[in-house]
N, C-alpha and C positions, 0 to 999 in steps of 0.2 A: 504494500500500500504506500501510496507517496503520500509523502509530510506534507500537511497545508501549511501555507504562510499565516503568525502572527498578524492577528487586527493589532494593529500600532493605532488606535484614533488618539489619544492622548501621549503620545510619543509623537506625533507629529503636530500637536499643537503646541506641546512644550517646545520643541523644532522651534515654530515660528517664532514663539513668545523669546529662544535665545537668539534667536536670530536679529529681533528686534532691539535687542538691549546688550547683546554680546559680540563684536565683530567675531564673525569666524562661525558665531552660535556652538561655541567652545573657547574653556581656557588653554587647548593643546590642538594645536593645527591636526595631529594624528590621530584627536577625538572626532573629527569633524565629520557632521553628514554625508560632504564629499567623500569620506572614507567607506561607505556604504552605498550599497543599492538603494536608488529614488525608492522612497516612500517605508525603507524599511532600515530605519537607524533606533534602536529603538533609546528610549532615554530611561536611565537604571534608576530605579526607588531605593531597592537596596539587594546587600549581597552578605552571604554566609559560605567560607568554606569555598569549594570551588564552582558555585552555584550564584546565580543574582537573577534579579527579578525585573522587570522594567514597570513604569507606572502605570502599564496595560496590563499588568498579573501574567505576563506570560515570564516562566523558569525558562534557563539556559546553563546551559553549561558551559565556564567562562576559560577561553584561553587568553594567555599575555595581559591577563590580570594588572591594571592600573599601567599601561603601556613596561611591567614586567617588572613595578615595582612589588607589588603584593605576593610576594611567594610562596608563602606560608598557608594563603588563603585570608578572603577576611572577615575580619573579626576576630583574628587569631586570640583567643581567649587569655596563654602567658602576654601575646602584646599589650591586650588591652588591659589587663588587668596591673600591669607595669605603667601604662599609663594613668589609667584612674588614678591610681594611688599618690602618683606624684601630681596630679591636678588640683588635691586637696591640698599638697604643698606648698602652692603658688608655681606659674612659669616662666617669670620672666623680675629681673633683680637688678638694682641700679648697679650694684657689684657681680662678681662669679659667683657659681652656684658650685656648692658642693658636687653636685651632678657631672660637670664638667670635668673636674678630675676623675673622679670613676668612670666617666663614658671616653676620656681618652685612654686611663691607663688600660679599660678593656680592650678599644681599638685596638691601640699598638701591639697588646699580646694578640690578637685576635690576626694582625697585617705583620709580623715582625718583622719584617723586610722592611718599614716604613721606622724610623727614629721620633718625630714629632708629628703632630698630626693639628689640623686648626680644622671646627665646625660650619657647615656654611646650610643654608635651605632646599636650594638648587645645585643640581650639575654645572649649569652655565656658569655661574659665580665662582664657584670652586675652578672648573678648566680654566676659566681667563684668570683668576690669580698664580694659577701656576704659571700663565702664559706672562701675565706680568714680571711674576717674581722671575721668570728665566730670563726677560730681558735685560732688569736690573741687575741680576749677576751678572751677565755677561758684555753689557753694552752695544747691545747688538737689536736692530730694529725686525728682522723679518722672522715668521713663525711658518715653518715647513707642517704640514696637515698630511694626512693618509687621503689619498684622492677616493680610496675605494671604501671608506668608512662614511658613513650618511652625515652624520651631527654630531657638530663638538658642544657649540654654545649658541645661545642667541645675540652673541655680542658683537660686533661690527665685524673685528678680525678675521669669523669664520662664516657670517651672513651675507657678507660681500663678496664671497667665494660661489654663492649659491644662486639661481634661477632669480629666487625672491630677494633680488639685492637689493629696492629701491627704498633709496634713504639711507646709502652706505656712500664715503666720499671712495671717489676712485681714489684718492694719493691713500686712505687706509685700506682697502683694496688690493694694492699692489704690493704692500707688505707680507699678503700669503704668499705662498707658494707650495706646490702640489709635488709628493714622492707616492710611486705606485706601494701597496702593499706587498709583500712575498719578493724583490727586485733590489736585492743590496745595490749592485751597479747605479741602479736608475737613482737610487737614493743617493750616493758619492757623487754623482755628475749632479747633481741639483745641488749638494754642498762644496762643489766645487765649481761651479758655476756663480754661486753668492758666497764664493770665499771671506772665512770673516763676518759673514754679513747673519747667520742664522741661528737666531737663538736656542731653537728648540726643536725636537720631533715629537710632536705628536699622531699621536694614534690609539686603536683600539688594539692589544695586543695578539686578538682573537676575535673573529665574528662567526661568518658562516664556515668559513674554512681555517683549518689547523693550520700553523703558522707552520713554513717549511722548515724541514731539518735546519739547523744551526741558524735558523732567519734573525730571530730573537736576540740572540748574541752576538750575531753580527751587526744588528742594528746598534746595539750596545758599543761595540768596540768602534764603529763609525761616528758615533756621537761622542766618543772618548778623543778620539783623532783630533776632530773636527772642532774639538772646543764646544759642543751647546749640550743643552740639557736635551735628557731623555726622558717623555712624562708617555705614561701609560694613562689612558681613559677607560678607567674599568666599571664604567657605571653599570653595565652589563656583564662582562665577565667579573664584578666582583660576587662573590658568595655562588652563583652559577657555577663557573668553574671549579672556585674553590673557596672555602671562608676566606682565607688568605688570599684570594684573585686567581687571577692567571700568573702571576709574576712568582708567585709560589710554585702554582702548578708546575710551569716552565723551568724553575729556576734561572730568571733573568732580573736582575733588580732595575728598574727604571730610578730616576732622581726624584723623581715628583709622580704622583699617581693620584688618581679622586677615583672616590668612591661614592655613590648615590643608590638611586630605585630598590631594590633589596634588602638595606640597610638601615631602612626605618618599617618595612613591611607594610607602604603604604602613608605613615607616617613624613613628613618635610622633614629630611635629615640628609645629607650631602656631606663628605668631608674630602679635605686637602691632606696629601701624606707625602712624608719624605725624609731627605735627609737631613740632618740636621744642624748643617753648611748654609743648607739654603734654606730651607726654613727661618732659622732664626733672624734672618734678614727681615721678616717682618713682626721680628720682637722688639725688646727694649735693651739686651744683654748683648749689644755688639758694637762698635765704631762705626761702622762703614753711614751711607748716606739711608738712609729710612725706606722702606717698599709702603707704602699702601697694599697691603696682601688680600681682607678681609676682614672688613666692620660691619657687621650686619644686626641691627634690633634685634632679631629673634633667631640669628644663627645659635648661640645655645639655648634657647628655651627648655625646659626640662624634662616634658614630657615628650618631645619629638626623643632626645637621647636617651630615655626611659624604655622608650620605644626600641632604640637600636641596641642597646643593652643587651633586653630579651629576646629582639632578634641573634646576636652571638650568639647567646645561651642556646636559642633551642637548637640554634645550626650546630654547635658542640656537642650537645646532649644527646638529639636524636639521630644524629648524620642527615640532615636533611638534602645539603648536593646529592649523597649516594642516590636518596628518593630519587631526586629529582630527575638524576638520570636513570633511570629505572624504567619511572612511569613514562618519560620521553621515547626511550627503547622499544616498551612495548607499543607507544602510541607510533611512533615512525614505521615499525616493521606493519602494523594492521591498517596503515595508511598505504602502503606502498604495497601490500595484497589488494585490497581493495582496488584501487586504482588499475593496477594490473589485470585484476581480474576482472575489469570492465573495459578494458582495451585502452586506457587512457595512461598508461604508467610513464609514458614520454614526454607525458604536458600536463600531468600533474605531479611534480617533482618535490619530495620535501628534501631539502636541507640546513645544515645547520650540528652541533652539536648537540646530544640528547635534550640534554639542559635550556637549549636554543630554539628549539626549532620553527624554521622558520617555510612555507611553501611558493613556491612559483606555478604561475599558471600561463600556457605554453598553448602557442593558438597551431593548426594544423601546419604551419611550418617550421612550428618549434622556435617562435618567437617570444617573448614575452609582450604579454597580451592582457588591459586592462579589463576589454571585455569577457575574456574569457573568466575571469577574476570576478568580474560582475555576478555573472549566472551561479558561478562556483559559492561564491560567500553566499546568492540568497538560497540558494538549493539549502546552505548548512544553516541560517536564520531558521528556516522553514521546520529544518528537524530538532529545532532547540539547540543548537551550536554558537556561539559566540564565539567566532576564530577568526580577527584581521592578523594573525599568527598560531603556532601549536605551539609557544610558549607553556610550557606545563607550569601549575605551585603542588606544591606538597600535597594539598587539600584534596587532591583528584583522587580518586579510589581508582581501581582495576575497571568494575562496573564503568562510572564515568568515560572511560578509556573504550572500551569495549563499545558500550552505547557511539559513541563520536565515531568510533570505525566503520559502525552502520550506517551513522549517517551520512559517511566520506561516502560509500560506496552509492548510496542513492544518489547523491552528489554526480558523480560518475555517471551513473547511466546516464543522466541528464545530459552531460560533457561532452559524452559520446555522441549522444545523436547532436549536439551542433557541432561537431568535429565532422560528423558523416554530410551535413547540410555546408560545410563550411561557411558557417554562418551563425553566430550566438544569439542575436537581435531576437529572433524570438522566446530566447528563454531570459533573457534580458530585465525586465520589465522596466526597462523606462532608461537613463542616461547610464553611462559608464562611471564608475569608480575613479578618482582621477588621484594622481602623484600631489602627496605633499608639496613638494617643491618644485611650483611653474609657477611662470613670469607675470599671466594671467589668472584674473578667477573665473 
């Protein structure tokens, strides 16, 4: 029997009503109705565990929970119950809070490859104070970016690099510059090319694919060469890969590394980590000339770090990465039967690391295809599927897993026959899905 589509009538009128008073009609370009098939976005009431509800009462079963910050599931009961308790404490102090030392000393045991660690709300703020503080150490204007990693920050430096630059000066514009991922060579002729000139490599250490034999380290010893800092962006691969990040997993230390989304399980919590060279460049215990690194109102608030506290703990306690890949494992292998086994295994491809995963949808000449994308996500809406990723959390059971494999595979027949018509528009319903980041809305 095929899945009916969700009646969204009050998910589309909350739609209008954000549209009306919220540019975007979202506070995240990646929540946006554009990210959905016309007429089926639906808008969440609430969520428990790996489940959430929209204000239509229709249940889903939710992947890439809070764009992959929520991992644990939400309302993680040690979270919240970590936070209640310090709400009654008060969150926020004309001085430091107690809090703040116990939520760094947990960090740094938690990252040991990181020496001092400073708290921030967001990823953006945290990546451009590393981007800052590398320029300061080094005196050097330009920051080299991974061309093949999506998003650093919202901040000029990496927004001016993107589709949607308008309202970025070209002369800070031309301060990036682009190094392929997986490409030592490509990476020395860009730092030799702006000899002297580059402050930093940024990147993600790890996304859809494993970083190649000895990549990591040679990225390391190219940055050592070359005079600039080395920052990893593990806002995704941190706790994913490993409590410790990827820089653990790998064993490659970066100089500066941020951590976010995971690490409050939901919660506003972001931190800066590193050495302790450069770090303290934006303390009070050194000579040299002052960084502005990060002053933020509510970057320690007490119950966001309360929050990432008990996210540590449970990730130490329970193994929760092991989960994570786990329940990914089984969800990848019953995605990639399915698919197969409805003649679509070519053009509906999941990749990604268990812990990651991420799908591409692949139009009859094995292109990447938004409309195919289209039909594909509302077929999964339809069977109770919340998947703009198969990002897994802890929260998912087997069952949950099991059920979405069903639902892939309905998915599929569907794929098929417009793969046979070469042609989606009629499984469609209505505009294509569109990219994040273009020039136009």
């Amino acid at each position: 029997m095929n899945a009916q589509e969700p009646g969204l009538p009050r998910s589309r009128q909350a739609n209008e009503r954000l549209h009306a008073l919220v540019p975007g009609g979202a506070h995240t370009y990646a929540k946006g109705d554009d990210q959905y098939p016309q007429d089926l976005a639906p808008v969440i009431s609430h969520g428990s565990g790996a489940h959430v509800w929209d204000v239509d009462g229709n249940r889903y079963i939710e992947y890439g929970s809070g764009l992959r910050s929520v991992s644990l599931g939400h309302a993680h009961p040690r979270v919240t119950e970590a936070v209640r308790r310090q709400l009654d404490r008060g969150s926020n102090f004309v001085r430091p809070s107690v809090v703040e030392v116990e939520a760094a000393e947990r960090f740094l045991a938690t990252v040991p490859t990181a020496e001092m660690v400073k708290f921030a709300k967001n990823g953006s703020d945290a990546t451009t104070a590393a981007v800052r503080l590398a320029r300061a150490a080094t005196g050097r204007p330009r920051v080299a970016v991974c061309a093949d990693h999506p998003f650093f920050s919202v901040d000029d430096w990496f927004i001016g690099t993107t589709p949607m630059s308008a309202g970025v000066p070209a002369e800070t514009d031309r301060l990036t510059v682009a190094f392929p991922y997986g490409d030592l060579a490509a990476t020395e002729e860009v730092l030799t090319r702006y000899r002297d000139e580059v402050a930093c490599l940024v990147l993600e250490p790890a996304t859809h694919t494993e970083p190649p034999p000895g990549y990591l380290a040679g990225l390391r010893a190219l940055a050592d060469r070359h005079g600039c800092v080395l920052v990893f962006d593990e806002m995704i691969t941190g706790f994913r890969w490993s409590e410790a990040g990827a820089q653990s997993l790998y064993g490659v230390v970066p100089d500066l590394s941020t951590f976010g989304k995971a690490l409050g399980n939901g919660f506003a919590v972001s931190a800066l980590a590193g050495r302790r060279e450069l770090m303290e460049r934006g303390g009070l215990r050194h000579s040299d000339e002052r960084v502005f690194l990060l002053s933020t109102t509510h970057g320690a608030e007490t119950h966001a770090l309360a929050a990432a506290m008990a996210v540590q703990a449970t990730y130490a306690e329970e193994g929760v990465t092991a989960r994570l890949h786990a329940l990914g494992e089984r969800l990848a292998a019953g995605v990639r039967e399915a698919a197969a086994g409805m003649g679509v295994g070519d053009h509906v491809v999941i990749r990604g690391r268990a812990s990651n995963l991420v799908f591409a949808t692949l139009d009859e000449h094995r292109r990447p295809s938004q409309e195919y994308r289209t039909l594909f996500l509302r077929r999964l809406l339809a069977g109770g599927v919340l998947a703009p990723s198969f990002v897994v959390s802890s929260a998912l059971t087997e069952a949950d897993i099991d059920r979405t494999v069903d639902v892939v595979a309905q998915a599929c027949a569907v794929y098929r026959k417009a793969l046979d018509a070469a042609d989606p528009a009629p499984w469609m319903g209505g505009r294509a899905v569109k990219p994040v980041f273009r020039r136009l809305a």
